[in-house]
PyMOL Python script that loads the backbone (N, CA, C, O; Angstrom):
from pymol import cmd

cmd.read_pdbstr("""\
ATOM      1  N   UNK A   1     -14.937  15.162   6.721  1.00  0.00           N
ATOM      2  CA  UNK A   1     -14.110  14.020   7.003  1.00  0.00           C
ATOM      3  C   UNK A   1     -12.994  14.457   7.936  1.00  0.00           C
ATOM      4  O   UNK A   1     -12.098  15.266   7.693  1.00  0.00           O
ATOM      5  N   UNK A   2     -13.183  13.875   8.879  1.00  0.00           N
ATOM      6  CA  UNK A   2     -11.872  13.813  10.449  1.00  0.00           C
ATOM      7  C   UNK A   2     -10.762  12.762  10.380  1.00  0.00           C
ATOM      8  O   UNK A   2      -9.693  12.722  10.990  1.00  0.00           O
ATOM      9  N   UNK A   3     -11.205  12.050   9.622  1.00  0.00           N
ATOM     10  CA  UNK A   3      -9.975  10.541   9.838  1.00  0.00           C
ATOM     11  C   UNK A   3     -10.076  10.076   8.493  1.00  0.00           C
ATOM     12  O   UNK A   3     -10.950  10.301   7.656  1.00  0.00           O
ATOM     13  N   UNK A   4      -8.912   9.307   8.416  1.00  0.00           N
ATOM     14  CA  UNK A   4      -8.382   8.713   6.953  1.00  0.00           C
ATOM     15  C   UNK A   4      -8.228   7.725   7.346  1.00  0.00           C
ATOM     16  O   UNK A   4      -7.877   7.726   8.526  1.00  0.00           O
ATOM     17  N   UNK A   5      -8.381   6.287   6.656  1.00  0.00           N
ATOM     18  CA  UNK A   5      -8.024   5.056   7.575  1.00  0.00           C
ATOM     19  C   UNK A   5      -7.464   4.037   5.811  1.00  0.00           C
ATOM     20  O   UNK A   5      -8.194   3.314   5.133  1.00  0.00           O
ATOM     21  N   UNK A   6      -6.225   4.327   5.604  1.00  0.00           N
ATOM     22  CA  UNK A   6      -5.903   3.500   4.946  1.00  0.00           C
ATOM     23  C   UNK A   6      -5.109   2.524   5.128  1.00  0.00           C
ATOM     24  O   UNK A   6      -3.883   2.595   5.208  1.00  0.00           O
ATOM     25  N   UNK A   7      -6.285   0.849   5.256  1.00  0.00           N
ATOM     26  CA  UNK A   7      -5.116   0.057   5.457  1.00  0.00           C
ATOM     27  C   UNK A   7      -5.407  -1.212   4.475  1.00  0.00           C
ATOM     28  O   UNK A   7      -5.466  -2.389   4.831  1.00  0.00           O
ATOM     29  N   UNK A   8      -5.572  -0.708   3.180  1.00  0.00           N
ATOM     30  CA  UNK A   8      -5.196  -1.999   2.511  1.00  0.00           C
ATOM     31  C   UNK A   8      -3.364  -2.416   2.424  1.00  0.00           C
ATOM     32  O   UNK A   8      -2.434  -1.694   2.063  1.00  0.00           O
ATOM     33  N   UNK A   9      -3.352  -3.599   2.824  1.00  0.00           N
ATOM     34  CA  UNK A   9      -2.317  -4.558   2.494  1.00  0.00           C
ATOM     35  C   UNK A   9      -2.129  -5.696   2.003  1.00  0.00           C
ATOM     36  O   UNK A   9      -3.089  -6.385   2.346  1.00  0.00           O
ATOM     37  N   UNK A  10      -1.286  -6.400   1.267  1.00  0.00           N
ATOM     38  CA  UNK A  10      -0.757  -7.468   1.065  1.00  0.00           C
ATOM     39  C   UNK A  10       0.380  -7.806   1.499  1.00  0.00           C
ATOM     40  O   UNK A  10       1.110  -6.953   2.004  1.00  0.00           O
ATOM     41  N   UNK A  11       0.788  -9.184   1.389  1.00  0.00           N
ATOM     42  CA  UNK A  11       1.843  -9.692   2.063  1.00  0.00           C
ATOM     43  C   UNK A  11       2.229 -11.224   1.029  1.00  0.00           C
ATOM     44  O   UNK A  11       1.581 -12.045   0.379  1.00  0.00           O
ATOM     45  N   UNK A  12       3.319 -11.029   1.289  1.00  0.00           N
ATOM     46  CA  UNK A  12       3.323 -12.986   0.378  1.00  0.00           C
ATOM     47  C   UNK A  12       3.479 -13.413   1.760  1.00  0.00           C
ATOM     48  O   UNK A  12       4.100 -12.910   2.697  1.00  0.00           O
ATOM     49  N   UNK A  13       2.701 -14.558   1.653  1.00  0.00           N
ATOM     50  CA  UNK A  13       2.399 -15.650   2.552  1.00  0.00           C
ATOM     51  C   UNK A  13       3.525 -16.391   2.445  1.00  0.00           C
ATOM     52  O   UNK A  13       4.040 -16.360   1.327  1.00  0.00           O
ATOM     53  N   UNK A  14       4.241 -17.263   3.537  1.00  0.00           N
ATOM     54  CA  UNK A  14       4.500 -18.241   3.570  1.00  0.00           C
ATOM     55  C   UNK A  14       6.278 -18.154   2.718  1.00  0.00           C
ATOM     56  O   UNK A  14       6.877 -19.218   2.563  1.00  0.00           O
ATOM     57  N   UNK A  15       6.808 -17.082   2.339  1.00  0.00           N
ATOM     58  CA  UNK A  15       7.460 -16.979   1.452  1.00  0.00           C
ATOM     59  C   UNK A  15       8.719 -15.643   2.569  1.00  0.00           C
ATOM     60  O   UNK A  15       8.355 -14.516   2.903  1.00  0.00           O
ATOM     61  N   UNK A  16      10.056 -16.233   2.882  1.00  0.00           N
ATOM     62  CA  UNK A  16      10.808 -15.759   3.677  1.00  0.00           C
ATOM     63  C   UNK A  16      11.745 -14.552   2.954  1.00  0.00           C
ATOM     64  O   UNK A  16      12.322 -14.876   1.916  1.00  0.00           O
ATOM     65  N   UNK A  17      11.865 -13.611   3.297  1.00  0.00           N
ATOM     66  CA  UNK A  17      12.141 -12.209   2.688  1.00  0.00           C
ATOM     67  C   UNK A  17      13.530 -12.620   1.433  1.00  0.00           C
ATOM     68  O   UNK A  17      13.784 -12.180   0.311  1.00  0.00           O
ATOM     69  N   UNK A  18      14.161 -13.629   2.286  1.00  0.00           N
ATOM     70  CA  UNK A  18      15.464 -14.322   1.497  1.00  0.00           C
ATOM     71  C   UNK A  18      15.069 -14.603   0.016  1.00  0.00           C
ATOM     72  O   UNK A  18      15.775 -14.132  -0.876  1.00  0.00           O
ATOM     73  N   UNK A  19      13.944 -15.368  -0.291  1.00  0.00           N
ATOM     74  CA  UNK A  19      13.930 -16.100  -1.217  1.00  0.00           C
ATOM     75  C   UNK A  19      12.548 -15.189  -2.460  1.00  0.00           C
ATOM     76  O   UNK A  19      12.192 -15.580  -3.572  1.00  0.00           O
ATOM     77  N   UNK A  20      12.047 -13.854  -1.636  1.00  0.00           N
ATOM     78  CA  UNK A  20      11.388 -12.998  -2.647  1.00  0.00           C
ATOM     79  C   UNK A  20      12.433 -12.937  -3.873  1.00  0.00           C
ATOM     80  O   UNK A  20      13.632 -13.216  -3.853  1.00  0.00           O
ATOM     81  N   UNK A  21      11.570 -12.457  -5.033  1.00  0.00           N
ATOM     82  CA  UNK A  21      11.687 -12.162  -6.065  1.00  0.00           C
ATOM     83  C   UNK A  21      11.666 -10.293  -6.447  1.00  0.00           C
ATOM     84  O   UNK A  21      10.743  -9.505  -6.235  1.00  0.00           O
ATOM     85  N   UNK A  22      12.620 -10.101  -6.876  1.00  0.00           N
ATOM     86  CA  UNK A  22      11.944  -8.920  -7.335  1.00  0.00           C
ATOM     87  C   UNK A  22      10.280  -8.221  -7.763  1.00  0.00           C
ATOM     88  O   UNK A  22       9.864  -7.211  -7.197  1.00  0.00           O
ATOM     89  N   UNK A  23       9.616  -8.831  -8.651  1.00  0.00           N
ATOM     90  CA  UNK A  23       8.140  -9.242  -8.668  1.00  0.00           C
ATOM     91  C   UNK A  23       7.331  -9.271  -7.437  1.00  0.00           C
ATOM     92  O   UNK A  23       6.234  -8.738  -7.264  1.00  0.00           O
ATOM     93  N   UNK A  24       7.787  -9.728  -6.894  1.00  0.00           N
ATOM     94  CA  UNK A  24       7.070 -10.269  -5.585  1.00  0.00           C
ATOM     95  C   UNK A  24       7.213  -8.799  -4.740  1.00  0.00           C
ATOM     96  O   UNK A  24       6.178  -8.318  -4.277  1.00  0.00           O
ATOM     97  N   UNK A  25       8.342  -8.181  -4.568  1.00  0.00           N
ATOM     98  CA  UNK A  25       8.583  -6.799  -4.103  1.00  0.00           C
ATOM     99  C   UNK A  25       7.949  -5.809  -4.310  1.00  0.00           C
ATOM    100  O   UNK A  25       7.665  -5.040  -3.392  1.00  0.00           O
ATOM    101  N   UNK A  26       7.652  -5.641  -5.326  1.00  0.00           N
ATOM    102  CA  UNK A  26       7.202  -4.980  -6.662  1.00  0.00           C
ATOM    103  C   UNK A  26       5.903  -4.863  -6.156  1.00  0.00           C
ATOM    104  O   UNK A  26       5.388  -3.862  -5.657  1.00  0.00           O
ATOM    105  N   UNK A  27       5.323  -6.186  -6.360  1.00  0.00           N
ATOM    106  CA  UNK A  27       3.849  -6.172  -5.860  1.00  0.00           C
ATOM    107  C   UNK A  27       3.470  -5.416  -4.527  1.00  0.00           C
ATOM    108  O   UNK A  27       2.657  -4.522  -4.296  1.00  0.00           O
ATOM    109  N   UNK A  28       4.658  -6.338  -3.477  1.00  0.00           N
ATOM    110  CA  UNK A  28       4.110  -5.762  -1.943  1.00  0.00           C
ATOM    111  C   UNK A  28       4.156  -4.119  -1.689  1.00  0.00           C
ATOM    112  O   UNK A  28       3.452  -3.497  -0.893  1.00  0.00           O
ATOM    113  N   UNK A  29       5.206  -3.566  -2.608  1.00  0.00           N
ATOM    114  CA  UNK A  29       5.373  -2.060  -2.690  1.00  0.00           C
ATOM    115  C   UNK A  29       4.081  -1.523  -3.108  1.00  0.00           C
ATOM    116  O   UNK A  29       3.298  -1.110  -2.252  1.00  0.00           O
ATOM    117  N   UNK A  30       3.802  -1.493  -4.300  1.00  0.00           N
ATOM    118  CA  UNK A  30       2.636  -0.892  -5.388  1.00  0.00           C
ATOM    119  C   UNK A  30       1.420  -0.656  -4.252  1.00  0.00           C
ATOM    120  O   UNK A  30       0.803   0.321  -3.828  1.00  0.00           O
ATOM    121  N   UNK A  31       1.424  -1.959  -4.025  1.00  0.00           N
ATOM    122  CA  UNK A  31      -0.041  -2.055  -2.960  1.00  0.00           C
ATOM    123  C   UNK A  31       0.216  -1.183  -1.637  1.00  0.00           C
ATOM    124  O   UNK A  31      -0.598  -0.298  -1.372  1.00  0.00           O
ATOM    125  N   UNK A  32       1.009  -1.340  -1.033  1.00  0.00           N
ATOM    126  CA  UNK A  32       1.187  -1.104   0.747  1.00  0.00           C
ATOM    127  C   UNK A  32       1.327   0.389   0.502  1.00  0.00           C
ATOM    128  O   UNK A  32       0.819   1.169   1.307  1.00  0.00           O
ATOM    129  N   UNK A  33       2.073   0.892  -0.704  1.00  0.00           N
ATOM    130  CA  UNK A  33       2.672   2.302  -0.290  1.00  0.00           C
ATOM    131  C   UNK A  33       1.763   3.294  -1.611  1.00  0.00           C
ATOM    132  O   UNK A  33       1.742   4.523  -1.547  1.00  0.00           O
ATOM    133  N   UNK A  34       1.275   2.752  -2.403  1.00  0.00           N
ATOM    134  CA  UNK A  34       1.421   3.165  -3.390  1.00  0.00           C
ATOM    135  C   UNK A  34      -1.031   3.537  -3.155  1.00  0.00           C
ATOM    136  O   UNK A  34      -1.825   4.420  -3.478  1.00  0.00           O
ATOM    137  N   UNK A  35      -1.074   2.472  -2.590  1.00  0.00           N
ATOM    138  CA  UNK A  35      -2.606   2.829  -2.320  1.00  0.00           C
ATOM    139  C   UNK A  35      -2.550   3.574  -1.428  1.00  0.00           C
ATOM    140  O   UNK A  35      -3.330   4.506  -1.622  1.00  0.00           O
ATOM    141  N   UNK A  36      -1.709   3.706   0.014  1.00  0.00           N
ATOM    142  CA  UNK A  36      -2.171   4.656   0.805  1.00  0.00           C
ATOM    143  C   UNK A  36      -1.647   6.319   0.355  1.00  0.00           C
ATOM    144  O   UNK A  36      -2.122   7.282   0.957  1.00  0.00           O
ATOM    145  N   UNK A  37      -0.725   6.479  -0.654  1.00  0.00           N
ATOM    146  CA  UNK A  37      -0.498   7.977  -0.963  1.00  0.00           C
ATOM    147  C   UNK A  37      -1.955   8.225  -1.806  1.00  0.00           C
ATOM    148  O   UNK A  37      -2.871   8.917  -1.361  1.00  0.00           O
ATOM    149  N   UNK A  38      -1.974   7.766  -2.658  1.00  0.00           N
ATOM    150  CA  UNK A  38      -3.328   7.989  -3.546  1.00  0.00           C
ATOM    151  C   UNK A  38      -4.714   8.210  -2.994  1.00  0.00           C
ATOM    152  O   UNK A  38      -5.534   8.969  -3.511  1.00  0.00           O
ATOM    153  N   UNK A  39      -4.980   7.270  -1.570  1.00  0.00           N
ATOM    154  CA  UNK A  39      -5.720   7.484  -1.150  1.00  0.00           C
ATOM    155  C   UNK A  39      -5.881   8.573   0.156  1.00  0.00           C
ATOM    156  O   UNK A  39      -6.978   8.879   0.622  1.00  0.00           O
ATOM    157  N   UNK A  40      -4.566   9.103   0.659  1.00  0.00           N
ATOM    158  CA  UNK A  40      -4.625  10.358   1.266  1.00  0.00           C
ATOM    159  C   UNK A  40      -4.517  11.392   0.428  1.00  0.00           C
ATOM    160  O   UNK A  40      -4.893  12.513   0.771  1.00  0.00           O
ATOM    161  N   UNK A  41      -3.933  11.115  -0.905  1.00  0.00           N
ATOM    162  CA  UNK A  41      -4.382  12.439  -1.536  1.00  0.00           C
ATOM    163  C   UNK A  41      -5.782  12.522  -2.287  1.00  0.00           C
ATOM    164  O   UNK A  41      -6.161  13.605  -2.732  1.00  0.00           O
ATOM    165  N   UNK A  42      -6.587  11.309  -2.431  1.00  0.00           N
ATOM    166  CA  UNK A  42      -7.979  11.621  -3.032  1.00  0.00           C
ATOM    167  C   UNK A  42      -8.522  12.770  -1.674  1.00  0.00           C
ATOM    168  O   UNK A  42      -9.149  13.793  -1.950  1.00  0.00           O
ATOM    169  N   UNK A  43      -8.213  12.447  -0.436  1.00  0.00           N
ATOM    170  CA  UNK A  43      -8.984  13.159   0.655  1.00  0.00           C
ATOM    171  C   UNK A  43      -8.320  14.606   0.624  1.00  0.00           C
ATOM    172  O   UNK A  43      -9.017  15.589   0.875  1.00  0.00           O
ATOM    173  N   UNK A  44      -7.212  14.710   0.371  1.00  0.00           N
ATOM    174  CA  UNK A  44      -6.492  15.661   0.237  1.00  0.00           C
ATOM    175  C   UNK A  44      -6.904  17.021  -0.647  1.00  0.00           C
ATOM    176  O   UNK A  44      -6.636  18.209  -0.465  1.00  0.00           O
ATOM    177  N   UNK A  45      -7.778  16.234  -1.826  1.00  0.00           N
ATOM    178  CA  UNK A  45      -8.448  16.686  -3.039  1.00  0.00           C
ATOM    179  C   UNK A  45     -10.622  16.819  -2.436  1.00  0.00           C
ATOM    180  O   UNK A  45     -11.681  17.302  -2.837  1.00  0.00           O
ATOM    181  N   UNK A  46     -10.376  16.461  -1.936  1.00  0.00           N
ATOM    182  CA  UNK A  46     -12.085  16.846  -1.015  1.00  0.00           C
ATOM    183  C   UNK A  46     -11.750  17.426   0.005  1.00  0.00           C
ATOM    184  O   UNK A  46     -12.679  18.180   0.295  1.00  0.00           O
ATOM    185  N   UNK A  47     -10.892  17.518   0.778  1.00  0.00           N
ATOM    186  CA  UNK A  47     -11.063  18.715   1.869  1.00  0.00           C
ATOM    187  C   UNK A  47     -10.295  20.463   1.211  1.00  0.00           C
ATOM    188  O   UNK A  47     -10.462  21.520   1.820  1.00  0.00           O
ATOM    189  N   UNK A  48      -9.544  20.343  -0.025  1.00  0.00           N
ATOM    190  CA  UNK A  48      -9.058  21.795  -0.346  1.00  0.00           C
ATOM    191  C   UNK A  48      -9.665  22.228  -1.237  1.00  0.00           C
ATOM    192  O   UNK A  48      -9.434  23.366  -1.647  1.00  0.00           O
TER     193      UNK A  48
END
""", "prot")
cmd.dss("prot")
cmd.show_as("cartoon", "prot")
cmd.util.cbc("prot")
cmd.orient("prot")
């Protein structure tokens, strides 16, 4: 394996940064940041 391509994301739709919720943060974090460490370190864990 040469390339890593992690791009799952979410986003709240329709919903202006002003009026997020904590929850709502929460979510967009977990997902955006939280799948791509895990998933550069699964590769991280097959190439060493």
């Amino acid at each position: 394996m040469d390339i890593i391509v992690a791009n799952a994301v979410v986003e709240v739709v329709n919903l202006p940064a002003i009026d997020m919720i904590e929850e709502d943060y929460d979510r967009l974090f977990t997902i955006n940041t939280k799948g791509a460490f895990f998933t550069i370190q699964e590769a991280a864990n097959t190439w060493g």
